[in-house]
C-alpha positions, 0 to 999 in steps of 0.5 A: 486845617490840622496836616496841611503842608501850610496852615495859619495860627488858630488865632489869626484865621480869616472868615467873612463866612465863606463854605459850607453852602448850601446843598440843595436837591432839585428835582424839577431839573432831574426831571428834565435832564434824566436824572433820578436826583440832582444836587446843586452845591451852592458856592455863588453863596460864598460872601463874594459870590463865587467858591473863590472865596474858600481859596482867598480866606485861607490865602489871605490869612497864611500871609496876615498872620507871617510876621511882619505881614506883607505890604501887599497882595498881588494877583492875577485873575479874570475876574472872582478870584480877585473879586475875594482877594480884594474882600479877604485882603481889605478884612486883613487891612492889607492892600491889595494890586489886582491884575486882570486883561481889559476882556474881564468884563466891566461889572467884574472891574467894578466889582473889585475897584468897589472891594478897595482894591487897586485895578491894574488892567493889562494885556500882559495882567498874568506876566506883570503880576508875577514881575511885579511880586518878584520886584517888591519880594510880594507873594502872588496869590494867582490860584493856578500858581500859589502852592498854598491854593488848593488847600483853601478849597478842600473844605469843598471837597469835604462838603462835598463827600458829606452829602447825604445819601451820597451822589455817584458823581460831581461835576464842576467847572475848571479853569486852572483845575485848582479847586479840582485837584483840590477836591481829589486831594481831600478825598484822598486825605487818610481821615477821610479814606478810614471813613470810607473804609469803615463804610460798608460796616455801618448799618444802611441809615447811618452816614457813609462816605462813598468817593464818588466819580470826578468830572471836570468841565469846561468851555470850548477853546479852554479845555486843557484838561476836559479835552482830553476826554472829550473827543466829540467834533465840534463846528467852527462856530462851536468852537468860539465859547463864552464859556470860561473864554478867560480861562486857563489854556495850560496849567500846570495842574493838568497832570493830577487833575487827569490822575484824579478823574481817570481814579475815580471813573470820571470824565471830562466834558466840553461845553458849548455856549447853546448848551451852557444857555440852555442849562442856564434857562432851566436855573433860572427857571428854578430861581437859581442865577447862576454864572455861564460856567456853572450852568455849564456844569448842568450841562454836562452832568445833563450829557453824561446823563445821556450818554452814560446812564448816571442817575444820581449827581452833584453839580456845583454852581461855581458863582453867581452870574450877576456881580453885585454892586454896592447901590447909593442910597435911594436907588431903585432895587428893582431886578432891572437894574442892570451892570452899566447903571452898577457900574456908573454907582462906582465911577467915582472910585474906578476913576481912582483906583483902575489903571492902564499898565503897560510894564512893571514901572508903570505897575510898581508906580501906581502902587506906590501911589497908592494911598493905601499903601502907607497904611498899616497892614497888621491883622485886627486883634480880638479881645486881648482885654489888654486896653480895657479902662485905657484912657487913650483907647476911648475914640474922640468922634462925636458919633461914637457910641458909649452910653444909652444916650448916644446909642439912641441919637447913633441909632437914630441916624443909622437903623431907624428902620430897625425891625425884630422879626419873629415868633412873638414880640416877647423876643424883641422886647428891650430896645424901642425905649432906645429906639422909638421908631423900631418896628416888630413883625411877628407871628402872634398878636399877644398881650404885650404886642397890643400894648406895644402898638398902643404905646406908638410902635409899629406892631405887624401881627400875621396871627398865626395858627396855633403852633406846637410852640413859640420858643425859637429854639424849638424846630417848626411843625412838619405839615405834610404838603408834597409839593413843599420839597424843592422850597428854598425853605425846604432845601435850606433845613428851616423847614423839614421836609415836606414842610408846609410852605406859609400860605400868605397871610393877612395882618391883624394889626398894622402901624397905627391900626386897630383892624381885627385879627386876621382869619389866613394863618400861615405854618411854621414858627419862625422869622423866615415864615415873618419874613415870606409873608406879602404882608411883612414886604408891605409893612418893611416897606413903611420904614425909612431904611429897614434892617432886620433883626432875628433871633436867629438866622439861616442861610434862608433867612439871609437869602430873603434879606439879600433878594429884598435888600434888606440889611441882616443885623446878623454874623454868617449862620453858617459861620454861627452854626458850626460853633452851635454844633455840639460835634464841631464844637469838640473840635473847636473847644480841643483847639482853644485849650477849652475845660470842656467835659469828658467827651467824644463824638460817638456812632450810636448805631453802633454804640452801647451803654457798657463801652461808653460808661466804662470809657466815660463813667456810669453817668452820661449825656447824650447829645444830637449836634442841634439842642433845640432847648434840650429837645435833644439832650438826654441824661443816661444811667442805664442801658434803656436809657442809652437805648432810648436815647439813641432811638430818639436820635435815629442812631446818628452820630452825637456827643456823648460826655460824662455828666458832672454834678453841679449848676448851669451857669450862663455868660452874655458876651458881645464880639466887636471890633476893638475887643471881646465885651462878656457879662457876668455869669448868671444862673441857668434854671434847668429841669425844673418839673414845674417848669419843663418836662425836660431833665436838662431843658432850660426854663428860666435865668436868674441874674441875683444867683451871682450876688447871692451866692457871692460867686467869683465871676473871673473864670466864668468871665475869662472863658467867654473872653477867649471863646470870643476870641476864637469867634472874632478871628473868624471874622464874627461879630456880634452876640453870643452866650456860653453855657458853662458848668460849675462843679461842687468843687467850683471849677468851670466847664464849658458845655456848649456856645451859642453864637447868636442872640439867647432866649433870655437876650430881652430880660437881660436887656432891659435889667441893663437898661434898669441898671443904667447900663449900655445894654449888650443887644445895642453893642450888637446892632453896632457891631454888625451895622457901625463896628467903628462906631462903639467905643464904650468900655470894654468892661462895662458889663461885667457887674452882676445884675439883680433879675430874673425870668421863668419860662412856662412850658406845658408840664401836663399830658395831653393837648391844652389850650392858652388861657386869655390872660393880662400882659402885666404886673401880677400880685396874690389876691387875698381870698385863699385860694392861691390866685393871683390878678393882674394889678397893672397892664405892662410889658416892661421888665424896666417900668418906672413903678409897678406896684409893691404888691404884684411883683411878678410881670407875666408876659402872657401868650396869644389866647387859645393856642394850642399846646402839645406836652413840653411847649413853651407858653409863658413868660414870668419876670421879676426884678428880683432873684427867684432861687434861694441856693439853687432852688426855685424860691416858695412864692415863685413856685406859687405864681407858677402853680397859679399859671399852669392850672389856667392852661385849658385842657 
């Protein structure tokens, strides 16, 4: 938001995880219409449904972070923009009156009496909104009218700009032509027209920024902008529109609107309904259920495909066609249930909060007998710390969570269908002593998942082919199948292109069963592979409520959840994937006043190793945005080295930062609704040769480093604090780590953030439990689920713990294959050959008793896997450290040895 004419404090920004949506290639519909490619940007992916939400975000927060905020939000709309403003301004904790004429359809008035909105309908809904904000001094949030609109929408043109390879025009329906003007306007902003600039400098694979033609859309009878563009004759019958039948006749956006389409060769387009149906049938052919102005948008670019010969195009889909509706418990979530049945689920709360107003008295009188309106409006605040160990800060309710006992009978009632979805069980492990009825639907069938399910747990095993790896941070074979390209998987980035799409599979074991491994094995490694499977929709469906938990999500990942309805334990992904950006998060870390390392983000194609050394230093660290466990981390000294760097990454842009002596240090951290809540930093094991084949790769956590090493932890502890805080006024909630850098001279650098669940978030789960603590991961679960209901303290976490966890990666050349192992406590057998025996079957990091003689728990992989050179494969852990001063300790690197060499070559 640097350079708007209005922007909010850092601070005090809003988001419920509204833009970068998804830009999906739709070949299938090219085809159809004449098109060479067709993208389709997906703003009914917005929380709300509609690209209304990128303008009420910013919106909203302008006004909540004023100072005192306003009683009040007024707007008048047809029907999404007060749809978001009622969902922003209930974020905000600020009331909001929304005006809109008795035609907005009555799925839509649901919708914004649902969002706790308070419904003023009127023939005269634009006029008294603006009479009555004038009377009380309120601000009106009209988007054709608010000056602050347009900059909330320019994140769509930025995204739109940044579609790779580049489009040569974007269509997108209109109404009052804000979000259009808003586009043209972020085009037009000096960073984005240096990269233009700069653009026919670049080599041919590198990103370009080309600005493409703009073309506004819109329905018969509103056309004020596309009409006078648009001169074809239209009959009488054509003339009457569904299309936008609420929008705007006049706006006064119509001047710079024409200015931006006629400076960028576009156009403008009149849409009838026959030919906005037809453009709707062909998406929702495609799985895509899209509203009439959005298929409008097709229709167009299906037109200008015709008439003037455009090949390449983004359309955008504006919002989603159906409104969901909060559904009662019980009900069917069959796709026929339809807007009167949604509409009756609301009644209740329609009956009290939509009135009929005829004048500005009657409006101002319905507001002032608002119950809301006697509330207080400030923003919630995130983790100053200020009220940790208050006694008054502690909630009196008998359903507050603040030590394991509650949080069981708390989860008993709220996520008894509580479900980890993902590679192996070995992510998941932690909570189901807490949660006896907590389910696992995974991949492989390992050791510890055959005792789980022997325990009494609901254990789905899909057995899959062996992978390359079952390490969820690293990315999923491709497996070459043509017809994969256009999978939702495909388009969203799970999968690569080209992807293999998981064939259904069959499971080897159920709740309660014992039937023999199945013999379909699906592709991928990861929770959305889990989750496609036909054999996951059956399990799920055992379960009284399910909910999902992943170790990370994806906008895939949520869509699957929200078709199925399943609830996603999870913050936004695309909300948790701009922090987890190594890119952004220069930005980000410069913005909160972070002690991040020399960096800059850097265009390697055109970059080399004696400009960088001598800006950075001689040695450095080259970074893709994404580091799949290091995958994409490379340590460089030399010009081969950068060469070879620069190669692996396709010569992209990437984060180049001076590489600074010293240890990696992680913190736990959990955003809630009462504050931040951070563990105490730990010792990250990187680079270890008989660990890893990556110099700078993650192979293992040890808790007792802090202890041991007598480390001050306030630092370490502060940053994730703010860090948390940056995150919680964003609107995140939930798990993340921050791995940080501890120099020789002690000092703190924060080298990346991780706003999602860690690798290590099952050891460092049950070493809480063991020492008798509310773990972090149920803090989590509630915050995502019951944000009211935590109430434990606030520095409950912040004491070193004593444990540790190797992570095995396959350190040879050449493919091998994983041995048939014990899940359980590991000793050395006496005999003088270094081997070791498993004493005691387990899976447990917090088992009452292992035996004093087997102090390692192996967690053992699926047998007969295949392994590629760096593959992850094993788990070691320990109730004790395994470094002495940073090294890894003489009998840890002799259970260690003992493991790899029963990889079979």
């Amino acid at each position: 938001m640097q350079g708007f004419a209005h922007a909010p404090p850092p601070g005090r920004r809003l988001s419920l995880g509204e833009g970068d949506t998804p830009a999906e290639d739709v070949p299938a519909i090219a085809a159809q219409l004449g098109l060479a490619r067709l993208v389709l940007k997906r703003e009914d992916r917005n929380p709300t449904g509609s690209h209304k939400d990128r303008g009420a975000a910013y919106q909203v927060s302008l006004l909540a972070s004023a100072d005192p905020p306003p009683r009040w939000l007024v707007i008048s709309s047809s029907g999404n923009a007060a749809i978001a403003t009622a969902r922003y301004g209930r974020a905000a904790g600020i009331p909001v009156a929304a005006f809109v004429s008795p035609r907005t359809s009555p799925a839509k008035r649901a919708r914004i009496t649902a969002e706790g909105a308070l419904l003023l309908v009127s023939e005269r809904a634009l006029t008294l909104a603006r009479d009555v904000a004038a009377a009380r001094g309120l601000h009106n949030l009209r988007p054709s009218t608010d000056p602050a609109a347009p900059e909330g929408f320019q994140t769509l043109g930025w995204e739109l700009l940044a579609i790779e390879p580049p489009v040569e025009a974007v269509f997108t329906f209109v109404s009052s032509a804000t979000s259009l003007v808003a586009i043209g306007r972020a085009w037009q902003r000096p960073e984005f027209a240096a990269m233009v600039r700069s653009a026919a400098n670049r080599p041919e694979h590198a990103p370009t920024f080309a600005i493409p033609q703009l073309h506004a859309v819109q329905g018969a009878g509103a056309q004020p902008v596309a009409g006078e563009f648009d001169k074809r004759v239209l009959e009488p019958a054509q003339r009457q529109s569904r299309v936008g039948q609420l929008g705007a006749r006049k706006t006064r956006r119509v001047g710079e609107a024409k200015r931006f389409l006629r400076s960028t060769g576009g156009s403008g387009w009149v849409i009838t309904d026959a030919e906005a149906e037809a453009a709707g049938r062909l998406l929702l052919d495609a799985g895509i259920d899209s509203s009439l102005e959005g298929a409008a948008a097709l229709a167009a670019a299906g037109r200008a495909a015709r008439e003037r010969g455009l090949r390449n195009v983004a359309v955008v889909i504006t919002g989603a066609r159906r409104v969901d509706v909060p559904r009662r418990a019980g009900d069917s979530q069959d796709e026929s249930h339809d807007h009167a049945r949604a509409i009756d689920q609301v009644q209740g709360m329609a009956e009290l909060s939509e009135r009929f107003v005829e004048d500005v008295d009657a409006a101002l009188q319905a507001m002032d007998a608002w119950p809301q309106a006697s509330q207080d409006s400030s923003v919630p605040s995130f983790g100053s710390g200020d009220e940790r160990n208050e006694p008054g800060a502690e909630p009196s309710d008998a359903g507050v969570v603040r030590n394991v006992a509650s949080f069981s009978a708390w989860a008993s009632r709220q996520v008894a269908g509580l479900s980890f979805v993902g590679p192996d069980t070995h992510y998941g492990i932690g909570l189901e002593s807490l949660l006896p009825s907590m389910r696992f639907a995974v991949l492989d069938d390992t050791p510890a998942g055959r005792l789980l399910r022997s325990a009494g747990h609901a254990v789905l095993a899909l057995e899959a082919d062996p992978p390359p790896s079952a390490d969820p941070e690293a990315a999923p074979l491709a497996a070459p199948n043509a017809t994969a390209a256009a999978s939702p998987a495909a388009r969203d980035g799970t999968h690569p292109p080209n992807a293999s799409t998981p064939s259904p599979p069959s499971p080897s074991t159920s709740s309660g069963s014992n039937s023999p491994p199945a013999t379909r094995r699906p592709a991928g490694r990861n929770a959305l592979d889990v989750l496609q499977a036909p054999a996951t929709e059956a399990f799920l469906a055992e379960a009284p409520a399910p909910a999902i938990l992943v170790f990370k999500s994806s906008h895939a990942i949520e869509r699957r959840c929200r078709d199925m309805g399943w609830p996603l334990i999870a913050s936004p992904a695309k909300l948790a994937r701009r922090w987890e950006n190594k890119l952004a998060f220069l930005e980000i870390g410069a913005e909160l006043g972070l002690p991040l390392p020399p960096s800059a983000a850097v265009e390697l194609a055109t970059s080399s190793y004696a400009q960088l050394s001598s800006l950075l230093g001689p040695r450095l660290v080259v970074q893709g945005p994404s580091g799949y466990a290091g995958l994409k981390t490379f340590p460089v000294d030399d010009e081969p080295l950068f060469v070879s760097a620069r190669d692996a990454l396709r010569g992209r842009t990437a984060r180049v930062s001076r590489r600074l002596e010293g240890e990696t240090w992680t913190v736990n951290a959990c955003v809630t609704a009462r504050g931040v809540v951070v563990g105490a930093p730990f010792l990250q094991i990187t680079g270890h040769p008989a660990l890893t084949l990556q110099s700078l790769g993650s192979c293992g956590q040890d808790w007792s480093a802090t202890r041991q090493q007598a480390l001050d932890t306030a630092p370490g502890i502060e940053l994730a604090r703010r860090i948390g805080t940056g995150l919680g006024a964003e609107g995140y909630r939930g798990f993340f780590g921050v791995d940080l850098l501890r120099d020789v001279d002690g000092a703190y650098w924060v080298i990346e953030v991780n706003p999602r669940l860690v690798a290590s978030v099952s050891a460092y789960t049950q070493l809480e439990l063991f020492a008798g603590r509310l773990p972090m991961l149920a803090r989590h679960v509630v915050s995502l689920r019951d944000p009211d209901a935590d109430g434990a303290s606030l520095d409950a976490h912040e004491m070193p713990l004593v444990g540790a966890q190797l992570v095995l990666h396959h350190v040879g050349s050449g493919r091998a294959r994983t041995p048939r192992l014990a899940s359980g406590w590991y000793g050395p057998v006496v005999d003088g050959h270094g081997a070791y025996a498993c004493e005691q079957a387990g899976f447990r990091l917090d088992e009452p008793s292992p035996p004093a003689t087997a102090p390692w728990l192996v967690l053992a992989p699926q047998s007969g896997r295949t392994l590629r050179p760096g593959d992850a494969w094993c788990r070691v852990q320990s109730r004790t450290g395994v470094t002495e001063n940073g090294a890894l300790r003489t009998d840890a690197l002799a259970i260690v040895a003992w493991l790899q060499a029963q990889l079979k070559a």
